[in-house]
C-alpha positions as CSV (number, residue, x, y, z in Angstrom):
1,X,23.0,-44.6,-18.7
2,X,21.4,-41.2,-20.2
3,X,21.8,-38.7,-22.7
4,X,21.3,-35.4,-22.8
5,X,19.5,-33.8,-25.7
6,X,18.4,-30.9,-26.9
7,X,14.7,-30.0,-27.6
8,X,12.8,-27.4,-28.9
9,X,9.6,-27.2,-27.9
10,X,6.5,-24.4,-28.2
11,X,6.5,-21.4,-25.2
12,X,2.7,-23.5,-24.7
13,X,4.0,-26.9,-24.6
14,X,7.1,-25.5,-22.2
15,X,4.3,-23.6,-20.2
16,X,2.1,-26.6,-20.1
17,X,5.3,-28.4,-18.4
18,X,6.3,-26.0,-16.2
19,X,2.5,-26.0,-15.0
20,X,3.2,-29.6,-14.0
21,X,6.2,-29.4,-12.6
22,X,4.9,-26.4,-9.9
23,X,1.9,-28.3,-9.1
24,X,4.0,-31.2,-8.1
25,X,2.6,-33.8,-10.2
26,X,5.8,-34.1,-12.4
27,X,9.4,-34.1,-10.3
28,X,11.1,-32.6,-13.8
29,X,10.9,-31.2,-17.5
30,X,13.4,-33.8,-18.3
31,X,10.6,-36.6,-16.5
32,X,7.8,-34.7,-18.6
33,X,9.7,-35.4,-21.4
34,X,10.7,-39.2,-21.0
35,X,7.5,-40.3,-20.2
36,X,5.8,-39.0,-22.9
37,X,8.5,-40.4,-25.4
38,X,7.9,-44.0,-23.5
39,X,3.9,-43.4,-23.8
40,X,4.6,-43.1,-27.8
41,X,6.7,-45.7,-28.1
42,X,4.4,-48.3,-26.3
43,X,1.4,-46.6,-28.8
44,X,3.9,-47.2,-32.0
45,X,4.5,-50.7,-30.9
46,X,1.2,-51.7,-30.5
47,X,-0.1,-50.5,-33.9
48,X,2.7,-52.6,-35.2
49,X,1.5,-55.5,-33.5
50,X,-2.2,-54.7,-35.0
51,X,-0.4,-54.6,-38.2
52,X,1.5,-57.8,-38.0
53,X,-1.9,-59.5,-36.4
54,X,-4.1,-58.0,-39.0
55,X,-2.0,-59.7,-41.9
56,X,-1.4,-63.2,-40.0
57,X,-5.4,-63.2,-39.5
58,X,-5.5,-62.3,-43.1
59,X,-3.8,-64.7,-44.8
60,X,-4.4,-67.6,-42.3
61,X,-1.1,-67.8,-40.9
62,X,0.3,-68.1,-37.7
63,X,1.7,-65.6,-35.5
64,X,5.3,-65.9,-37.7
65,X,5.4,-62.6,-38.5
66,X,5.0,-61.5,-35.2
67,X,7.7,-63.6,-33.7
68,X,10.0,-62.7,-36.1
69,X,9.5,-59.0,-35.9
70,X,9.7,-59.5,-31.8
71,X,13.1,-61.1,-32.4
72,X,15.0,-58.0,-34.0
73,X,13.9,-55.6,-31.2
74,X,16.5,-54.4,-28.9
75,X,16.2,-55.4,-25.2
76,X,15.3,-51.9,-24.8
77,X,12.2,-51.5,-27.0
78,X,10.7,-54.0,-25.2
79,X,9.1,-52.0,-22.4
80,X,6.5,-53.6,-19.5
């Protein structure tokens, strides 16, 4: 399933997109989009997981914390 949203973006940024999309290296603005939200959201999970390894290596402990925090993750968040 999608959604359609509603961004508003730069003229640069939209230029910049464009650019890629008439050179043929990206099929869409919407596929522009997506996969720089995906690329972010891979980045934000691994400096979680630093974060939760950093404390366990900290403290002594074992990876806990990161099992836990693994658990309450949507199917979804948890991308190849």
């Amino acid at each position: 399933m999608t959604i359609q949203i509603t961004v508003r973006l730069d003229d640069d940024l939209v230029e910049a997109v464009d650019a890629l999309v008439a050179s043929g290296r990206a099929r869409s603005r919407a596929s522009v989009v997506e996969v720089a939200l995906e690329r972010h959201l891979r980045r934000e999970l691994a400096a979680r997981d630093v974060e939760i390894l950093r404390g366990d290596v900290a403290s002594g402990g074992d990876l806990d914390g990161l099992a836990a925090w693994a658990q309450q993750l949507p199917a979804s968040a948890q991308l190849d």
